[in-house]
N, C-alpha and C positions, 0 to 999 in steps of 0.2 A: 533703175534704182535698186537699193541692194543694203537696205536701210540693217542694223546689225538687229540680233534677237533679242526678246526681252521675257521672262519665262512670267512676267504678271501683264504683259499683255493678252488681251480676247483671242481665245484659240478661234477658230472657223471649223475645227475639225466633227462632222456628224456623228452623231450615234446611232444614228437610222441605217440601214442599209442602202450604200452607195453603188451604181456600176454605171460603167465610163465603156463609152464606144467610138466609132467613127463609122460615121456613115460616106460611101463615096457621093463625089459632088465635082461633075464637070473636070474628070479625070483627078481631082484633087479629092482630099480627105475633108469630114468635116466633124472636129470632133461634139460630141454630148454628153452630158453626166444627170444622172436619172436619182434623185432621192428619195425614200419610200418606195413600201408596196402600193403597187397596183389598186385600186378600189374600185367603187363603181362612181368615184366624184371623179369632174373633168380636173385633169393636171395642171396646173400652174406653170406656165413655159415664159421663162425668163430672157430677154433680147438683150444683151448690157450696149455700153453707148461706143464711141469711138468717130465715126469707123475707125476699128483697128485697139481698140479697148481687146477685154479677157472677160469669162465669167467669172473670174475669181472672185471679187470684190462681193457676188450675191453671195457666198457661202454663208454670209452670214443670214440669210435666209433659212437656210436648211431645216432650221425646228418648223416652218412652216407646214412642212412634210405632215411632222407631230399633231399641230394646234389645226388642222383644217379637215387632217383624215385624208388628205389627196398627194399624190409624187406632185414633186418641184424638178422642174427640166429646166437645164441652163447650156447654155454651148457655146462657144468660141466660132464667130460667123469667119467665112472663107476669108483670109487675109493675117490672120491675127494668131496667139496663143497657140495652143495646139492644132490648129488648123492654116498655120500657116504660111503663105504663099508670096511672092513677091517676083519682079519681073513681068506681070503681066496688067498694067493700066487699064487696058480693054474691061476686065471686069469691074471697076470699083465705080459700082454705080445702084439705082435703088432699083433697077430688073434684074440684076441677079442677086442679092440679097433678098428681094421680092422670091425667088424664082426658089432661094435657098430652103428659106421660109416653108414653102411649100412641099418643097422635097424631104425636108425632114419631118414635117407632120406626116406625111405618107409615110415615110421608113419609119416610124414610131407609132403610126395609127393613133393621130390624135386628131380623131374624126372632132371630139367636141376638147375644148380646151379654155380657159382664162389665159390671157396674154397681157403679160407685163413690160414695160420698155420704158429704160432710164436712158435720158438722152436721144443721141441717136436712136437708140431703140426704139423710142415712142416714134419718131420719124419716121420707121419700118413700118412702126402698126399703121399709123395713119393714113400713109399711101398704101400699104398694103389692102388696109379697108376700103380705102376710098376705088381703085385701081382695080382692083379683083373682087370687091365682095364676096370674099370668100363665108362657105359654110361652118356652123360649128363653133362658133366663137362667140362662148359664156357672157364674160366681161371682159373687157382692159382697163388696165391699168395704167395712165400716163406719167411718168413718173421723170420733172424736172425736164420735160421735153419743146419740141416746139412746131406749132406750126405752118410759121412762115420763116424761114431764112433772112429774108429784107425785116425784119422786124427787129428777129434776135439779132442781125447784126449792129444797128442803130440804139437796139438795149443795151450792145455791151460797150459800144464808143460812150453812151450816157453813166455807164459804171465807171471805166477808164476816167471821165470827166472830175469825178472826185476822190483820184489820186492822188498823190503830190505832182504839182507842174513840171516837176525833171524827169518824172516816170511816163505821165503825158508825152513827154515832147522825145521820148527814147522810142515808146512805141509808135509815135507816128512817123518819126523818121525809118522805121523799119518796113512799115505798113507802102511807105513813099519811094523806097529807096530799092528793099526787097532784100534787105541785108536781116538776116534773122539769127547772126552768128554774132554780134555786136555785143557787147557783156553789157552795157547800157539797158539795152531793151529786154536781154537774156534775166537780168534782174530784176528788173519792171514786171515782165512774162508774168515769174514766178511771185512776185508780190500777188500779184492779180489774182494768180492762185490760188493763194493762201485764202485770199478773203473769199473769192468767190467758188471757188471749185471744192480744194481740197487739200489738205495738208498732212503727209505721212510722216510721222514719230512713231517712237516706242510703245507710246500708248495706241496707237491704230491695231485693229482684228490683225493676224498673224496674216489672213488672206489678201487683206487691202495690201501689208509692205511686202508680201511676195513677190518675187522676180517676176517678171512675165516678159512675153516675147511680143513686143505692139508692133501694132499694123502699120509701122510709119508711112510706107506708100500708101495703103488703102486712106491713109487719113489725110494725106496732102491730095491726093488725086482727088478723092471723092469729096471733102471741105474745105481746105486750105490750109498756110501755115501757122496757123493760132487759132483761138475757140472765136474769134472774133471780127476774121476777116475769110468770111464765106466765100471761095472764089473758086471750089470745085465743081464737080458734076454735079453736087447738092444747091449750087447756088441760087438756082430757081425753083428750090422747092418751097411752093405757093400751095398751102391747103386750104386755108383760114376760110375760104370764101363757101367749101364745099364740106365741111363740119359738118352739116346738117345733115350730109347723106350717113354720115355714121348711126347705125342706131341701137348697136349695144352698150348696156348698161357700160358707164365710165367711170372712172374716179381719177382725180387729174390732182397730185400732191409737189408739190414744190414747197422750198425756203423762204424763209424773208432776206436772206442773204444769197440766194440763189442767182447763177447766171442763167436761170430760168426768173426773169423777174416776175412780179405779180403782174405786170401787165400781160408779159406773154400769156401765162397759165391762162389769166380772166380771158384772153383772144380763144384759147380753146374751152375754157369750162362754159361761155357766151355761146359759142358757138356750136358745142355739139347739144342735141335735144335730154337727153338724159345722163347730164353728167355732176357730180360732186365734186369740191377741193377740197382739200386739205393743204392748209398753211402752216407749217411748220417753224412757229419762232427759233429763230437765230440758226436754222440750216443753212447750210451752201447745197452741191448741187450736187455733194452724195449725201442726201438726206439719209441715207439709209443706214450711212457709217456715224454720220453727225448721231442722228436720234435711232438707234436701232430698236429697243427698246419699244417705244413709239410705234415707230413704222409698223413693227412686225405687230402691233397690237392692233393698228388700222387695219393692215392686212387681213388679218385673221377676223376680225370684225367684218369685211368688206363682202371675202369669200365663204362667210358662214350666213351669210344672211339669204342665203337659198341652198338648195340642197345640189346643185347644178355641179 
């Protein structure tokens, strides 16, 4: 998408000191963009959703740099934006995203760090925590995520449910059929959208309607083809049970319009030992574009209440 300019919509542009690298990754690039100077507070490392999503959409993060005193690190995982890759199936999975994960803490020395993950993202943390207990890691941040697959997919056929019955019966005959090019269901899709995900106008941060380059492979191989019919490599990702092993500090924020429903969020705020929500009236499931505002006030409240 490729939405036109609007010179009174939200810039995303920093004032802070920005610089962009790539690190290499399994013969391919992986790019990073680094906000703020250095300090002695652990950095804020941003995971966005997809697979096959951009960092772009966090820019509007960036003042966080400002309000917390610590750099904000975001990157585009192997597959996607500037780290782009395609033709190769074999990786679009949560070991080497897991594996990415790790390789660029290392090329960035971020021995101790807070970790954030919207969507997908949170998906990364969680297995990531749960799979590797890795060292170093402040807080996370769950943000609109989930922890079991079979759940989110049964919340979003329950959202689907109270659409109109011709949008209903578009997407289930896609879901049956496997026809995803159908203008029926292509409509419906995008309704769904709107309500529950996200919806780019004029009035969106310049970062959110930026062009960007998506991971379409990484995102059919590794989930499926809709936010709703989980049937990739991610289909059996089952955390819910082992929540408990997590035991850094959390904060777990989702919508009340979110395709994170409140049930999912409460499956993870339930189940890890020291975790907060935040519910955010009338968000979808980029909260962060919905209520930025907000968010970055939570944020900033979240990561200032220790000195880490």
């Amino acid at each position: 998408m490729n939405p036109s300019s609007n010179n009174n919509a939200p810039a995303c542009h920093s004032p802070l000191k920005v610089i962009t690298g790539k690190m290499p990754f399994r013969g391919f690039e992986t790019y990073y963009r680094i906000v703020g100077e250095k300090t002695d507070k652990a950095p804020l490392l941003l995971l966005h959703g997809g697979p096959g999503s951009t960092h772009n959409y966090f820019e509007v993060l960036d003042e966080l740099a400002l309000t917390t005193g610590r750099q904000v690190i975001s990157y585009d995982q192997i597959g996607c934006g500037e780290s782009y890759v395609e033709g190769h199936p074999e990786l679009w999975n949560l070991q080497t995203w897991q594996d990415e994960l790790d390789a660029l803490r290392e090329h960035l020395g971020l021995d101790h760090v807070h970790l954030l993950g919207q969507s997908w993202g949170g998906m990364l943390i969680i297995g990531y925590l749960i799979d590797r207990q890795p060292q170093g890691i402040e807080s996370i941040i769950l943000s609109s995520t989930l922890s079991s697959s079979s759940l989110w997919g049964r919340e979003q056929q329950r959202l689907i449910s109270f659409m109109p019955e011709e949008e209903q019966r578009a997407i289930a005959r896609a879901v049956a059929t496997g026809n995803y090019d159908d203008p029926d269901y292509l409509k419906a899709n995008d309704h769904y959208t709107a309500l529950h995900a996200d919806e780019i106008n004029e009035e969106s941060p310049e970062c959110f309607r930026r062009k960007k380059r998506f991971g379409l492979e990484s995102y059919v191989v590794a989930w499926g083809p809709n936010e709703y019919t989980p049937t990739g490599t991610l289909k059996n990702f089952e955390y819910t049970d082992r929540l408990g092993e997590i035991t850094q500090r959390t904060l777990v924020i989702s919508g009340t319009n979110d395709e994170c429903t409140p049930l999912v969020a409460k499956a993870m705020y339930d189940g890890i030992p020291n975790a907060r929500w935040e519910l955010l009236d009338g968000a979808r499931h980029m909260t962060f574009i919905d209520q930025t505002d907000n968010y970055k006030r939570i944020l900033t409240d979240w990561l200032n209440t220790d000195q880490a």
